[in-house]
N, C-alpha and C positions, 0 to 999 in steps of 0.2 A: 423326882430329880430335876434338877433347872437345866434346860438347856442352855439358857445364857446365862453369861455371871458379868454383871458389871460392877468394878472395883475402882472406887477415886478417882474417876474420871475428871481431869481438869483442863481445861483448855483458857487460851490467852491469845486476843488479838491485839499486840504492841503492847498497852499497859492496861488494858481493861479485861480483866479476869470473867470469861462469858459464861467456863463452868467451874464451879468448885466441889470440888470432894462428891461428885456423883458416885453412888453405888445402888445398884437393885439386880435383883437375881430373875427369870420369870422361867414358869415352868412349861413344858411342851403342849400343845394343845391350846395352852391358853392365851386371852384377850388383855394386852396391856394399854390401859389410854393417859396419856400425858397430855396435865392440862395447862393452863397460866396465862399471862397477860403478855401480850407481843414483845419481843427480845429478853424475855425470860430465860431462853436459853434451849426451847426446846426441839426448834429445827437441828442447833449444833450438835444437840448429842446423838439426831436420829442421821446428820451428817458425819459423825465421831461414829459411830458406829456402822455405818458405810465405808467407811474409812475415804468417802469425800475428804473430808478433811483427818490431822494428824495429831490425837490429842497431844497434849504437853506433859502427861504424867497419867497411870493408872495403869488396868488390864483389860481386858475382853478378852473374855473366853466362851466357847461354844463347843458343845458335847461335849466338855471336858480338855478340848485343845486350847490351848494360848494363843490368838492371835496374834493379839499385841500385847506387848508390855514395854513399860517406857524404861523403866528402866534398864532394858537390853536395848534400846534403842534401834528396836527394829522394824523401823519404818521400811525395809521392802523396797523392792526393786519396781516397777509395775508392774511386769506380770505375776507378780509376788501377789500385789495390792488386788489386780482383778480375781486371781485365785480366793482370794482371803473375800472378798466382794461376794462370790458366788453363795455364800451362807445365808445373804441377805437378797432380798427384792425392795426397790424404794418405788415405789406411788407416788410421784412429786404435787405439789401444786398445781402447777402449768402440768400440760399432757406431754409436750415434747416428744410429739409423734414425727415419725420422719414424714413430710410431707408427701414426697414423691411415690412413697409406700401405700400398700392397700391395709386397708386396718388387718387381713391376715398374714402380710409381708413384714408389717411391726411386728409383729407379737413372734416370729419364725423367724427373724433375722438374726436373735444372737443367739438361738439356740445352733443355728446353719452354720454361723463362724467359728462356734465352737468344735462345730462335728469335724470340721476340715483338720483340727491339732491330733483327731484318731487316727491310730497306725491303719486300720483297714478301711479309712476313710474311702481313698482312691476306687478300692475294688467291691466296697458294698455302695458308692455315691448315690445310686438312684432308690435304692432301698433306704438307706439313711434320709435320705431328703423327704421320702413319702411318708416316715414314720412322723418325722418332723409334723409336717404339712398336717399328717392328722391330728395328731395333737394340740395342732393350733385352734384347728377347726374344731375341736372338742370343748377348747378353751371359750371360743369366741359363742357357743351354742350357751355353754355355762352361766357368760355374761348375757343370754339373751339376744345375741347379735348374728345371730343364723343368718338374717337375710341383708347384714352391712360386711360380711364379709369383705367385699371385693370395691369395697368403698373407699374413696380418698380421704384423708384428715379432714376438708373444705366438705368432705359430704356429709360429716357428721354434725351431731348437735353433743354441745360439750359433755352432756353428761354420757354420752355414748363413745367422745372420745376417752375418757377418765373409763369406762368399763374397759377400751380396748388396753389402755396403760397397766389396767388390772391386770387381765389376760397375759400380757407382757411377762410381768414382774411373775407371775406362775410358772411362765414356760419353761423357765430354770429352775423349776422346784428348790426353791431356796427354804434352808429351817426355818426362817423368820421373817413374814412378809410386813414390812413399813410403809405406813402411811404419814406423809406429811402433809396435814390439812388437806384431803382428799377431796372436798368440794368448797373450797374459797372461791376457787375459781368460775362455781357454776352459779346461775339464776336461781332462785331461788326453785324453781318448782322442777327442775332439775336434777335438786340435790338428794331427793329421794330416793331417786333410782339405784345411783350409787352408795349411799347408807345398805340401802335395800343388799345390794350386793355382797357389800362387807357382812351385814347381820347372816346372812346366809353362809359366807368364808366362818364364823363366827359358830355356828351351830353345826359348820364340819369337824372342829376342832382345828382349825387352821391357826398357828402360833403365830399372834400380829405383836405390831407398837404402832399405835393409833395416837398420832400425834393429831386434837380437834377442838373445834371448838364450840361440838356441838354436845352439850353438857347433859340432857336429854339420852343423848344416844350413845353418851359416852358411860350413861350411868346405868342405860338398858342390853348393852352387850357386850362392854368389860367386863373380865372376870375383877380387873385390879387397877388402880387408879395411882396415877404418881400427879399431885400440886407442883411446880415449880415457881422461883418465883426469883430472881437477882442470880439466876447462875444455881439456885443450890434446888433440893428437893425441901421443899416444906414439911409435907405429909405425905405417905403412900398409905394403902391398904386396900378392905375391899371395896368394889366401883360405890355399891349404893350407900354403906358409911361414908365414905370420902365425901359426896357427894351432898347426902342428906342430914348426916351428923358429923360435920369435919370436927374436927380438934383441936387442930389450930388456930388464931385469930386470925392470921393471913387468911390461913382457905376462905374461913367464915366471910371475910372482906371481900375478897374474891368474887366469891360466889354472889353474895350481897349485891354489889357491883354488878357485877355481868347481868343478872336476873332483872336488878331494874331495869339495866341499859337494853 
């Protein structure tokens, strides 16, 4: 059974149409990677789908709920949109760690602000806070970061910040954790570490959308591959067909393309 169902997704910045008629379903457990050639369209849908931005038309649904649907035009209130938000974890580009924070104060803080909306917040607070606190510490052991714990953003090296972003986007156990372009950001001999990481989220069964463009890795621990290419989906199916025998002429171009370059 899919935990996500995405339905016609269209979106429009003034008169330029970024997504058209998206739809793909993906099932729990598993590894989605969305690939294509830059403003293809596919930060928008992993932002559509955060509901960062507000499609123009379609559905999203998860476990079987409605998020959104355009045509009830229920774009939500904020606390509406952070609610519907908590489904998802995004892994941006940039780390967007709070500086002033220690990498386990990032990855604890929104899980802390949410604990304060519980009724028995007040009278369990140091209990709540500790469990917090472990969990993070759990977290950051996970990504290998035992001993940056109590480190500043400036003490890290990027790809140790991008594990702490990881850790982050966990700490609220969201069904579907998102990556968008997860090591553009990093040096190259960097971007390892964090591959490494996702490959490992990847053989827990952990339910991603692996927005990459690293075509390699995206064809050795996807379960399932989406092409984009002008806004729309080209081709979908599985990672290493998509990859190795596309179907399309775009993919084929695509890929052609990329491989030389």
């Amino acid at each position: 059974m899919a935990i996500l169902e995405v339905n016609h997704i269209e979106k429009h910045f003034g008169n330029t149409e970024v997504l058209q008629d998206v739809s793909f379903s993906l099932e729990e457990g598993k590894a989605l990677a969305i690939i294509g050639s830059s403003g293809s369209g596919k930060t928008t849908l992993l932002r559509c789908l955060n509901f960062l931005e507000v499609p123009d038309g379609g559905t999203i649904s998860v476990k079987g709920e409605v998020l959104f649907d355009a045509a009830r035009a229920n774009k939500g209130r904020d606390a509406e949109l952070r609610k519907k938000r908590l489904h998802f974890g995004m892994v941006f580009q940039a780390f967007h760690l709070f500086p002033q924070y220690t990498a386990l104060q990032n990855v604890t803080l929104a899980k802390e602000l949410l604990a304060k909306e519980q009724p028995d917040y007040k009278s369990r607070k140091n209990e709540i806070l500790a469990e917090i606190n472990e969990q993070g510490k759990d977290l950051l052991l996970q990504m290998g970061l035992e001993d940056r714990m109590e480190h500043y953003p400036h003490q890290l090296s990027g790809g140790q910040q991008q594990r702490v972003a990881i850790a982050r986007a966990l700490a609220l156990k969201p069904d579907i954790l998102c990556f968008d372009e997860p090591t553009s950001a990093l040096d190259p001999e960097l971007t390892g570490e964090v591959l490494r990481v996702i490959r490992e989220l990847a053989e827990q069964k952990t339910t991603m959308i692996i927005v990459t463009h690293e075509m390699a890795f995206a064809r050795d621990v996807a379960d399932q591959i989406i092409f984009m290419d002008g806004g729309v989906i080209v081709e979908q199916g599985d990672a290493r067909q998509v990859i190795e025998a596309p179907r399309e002429e775009r993919t084929r171009q695509f890929l052609t393309r990329y491989t030389q370059g």
